[in-house]
Steps between C-alpha positions, in 0.01 A plus 500: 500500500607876464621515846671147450697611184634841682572335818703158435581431848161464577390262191812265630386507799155383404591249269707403752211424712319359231790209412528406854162408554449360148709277535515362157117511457380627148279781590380701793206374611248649752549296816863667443389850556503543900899379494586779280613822780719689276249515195216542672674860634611545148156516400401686772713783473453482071112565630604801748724688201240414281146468614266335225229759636693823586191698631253272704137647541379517846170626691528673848218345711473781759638900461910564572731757520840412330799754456227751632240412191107404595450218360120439504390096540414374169743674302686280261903507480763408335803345648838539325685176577773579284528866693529286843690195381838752360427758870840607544375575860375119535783330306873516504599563108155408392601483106692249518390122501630300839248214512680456863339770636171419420238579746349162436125623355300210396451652111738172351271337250549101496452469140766776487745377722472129362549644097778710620656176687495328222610768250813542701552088543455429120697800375750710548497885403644765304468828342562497096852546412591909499242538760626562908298510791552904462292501219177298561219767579349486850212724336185398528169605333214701568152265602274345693754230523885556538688355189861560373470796239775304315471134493794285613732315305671202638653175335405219703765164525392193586661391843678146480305285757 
């Protein structure tokens, strides 16, 4: 929802999506899910800016040399996913949220996808009054897990159906 709020081309565009193939139903329901392109980037590229799990533990199964380091089998790593997802040698402006140029990784959650589908079709949203784009925090905090250090405040308006 962070990335929605500070980009609002993109969260028309996906409730655009959503309307079309809602077509006057209530909610979003599951069998929905594989018509919905647009989102499903949306969430894709939400997951490469912001990994759930920024440093994934690993286990080399046999020795390797990498950047000219022995690395002996057996020898557990971390992976920083958040290091390799914002690469400015792997992506082109890699700060900045473009769910079109996702590289299409399977990490979209359907439980995700479907509450997001039908957060967007039931409401739409807004940052309090006094409060721009500009100012909501991109910061997150320091954890296991990746969370927003400060939480995000939207008002949510029922959509007319």
């Amino acid at each position: 929802m962070v990335e929605l709020i500070k980009n609002p081309e993109v969260i028309k565009r996906a409730q655009d999506e959503i309307i079309d193939i809602a077509r006057g139903k209530e909610n979003i329901e599951e069998s929905d899910l594989p018509k919905f392109s647009y989102l499903n980037l949306v969430l894709k590229e939400s997951l490469r800016l912001h990994p759930p799990i920024p440093l994934i533990p690993r286990e080399t199964t046999q020795a390797c040399k990498i950047n000219g380091y022995e690395i002996p089998a057996k020898t557990r790593i971390l992976i920083n996913a958040r290091a390799i997802a914002r690469d400015p040698l792997c992506w082109k402006d890699p700060n900045s949220f473009k769910p079109e140029s996702c590289p299409g990784i399977n990490f979209a959650v359907l439980t995700i996808e479907l509450a997001l589908a039908n957060l967007l079709h039931c409401f739409d949203w807004k940052l309090p009054d006094g409060i721009t784009r500009d100012d909501v925090d991109l910061v997150e905090a320091v954890g296991l897990t990746v969370h927003k250090k400060t939480p995000l405040l939207l008002v949510a308006t029922p959509r007319p159906r």
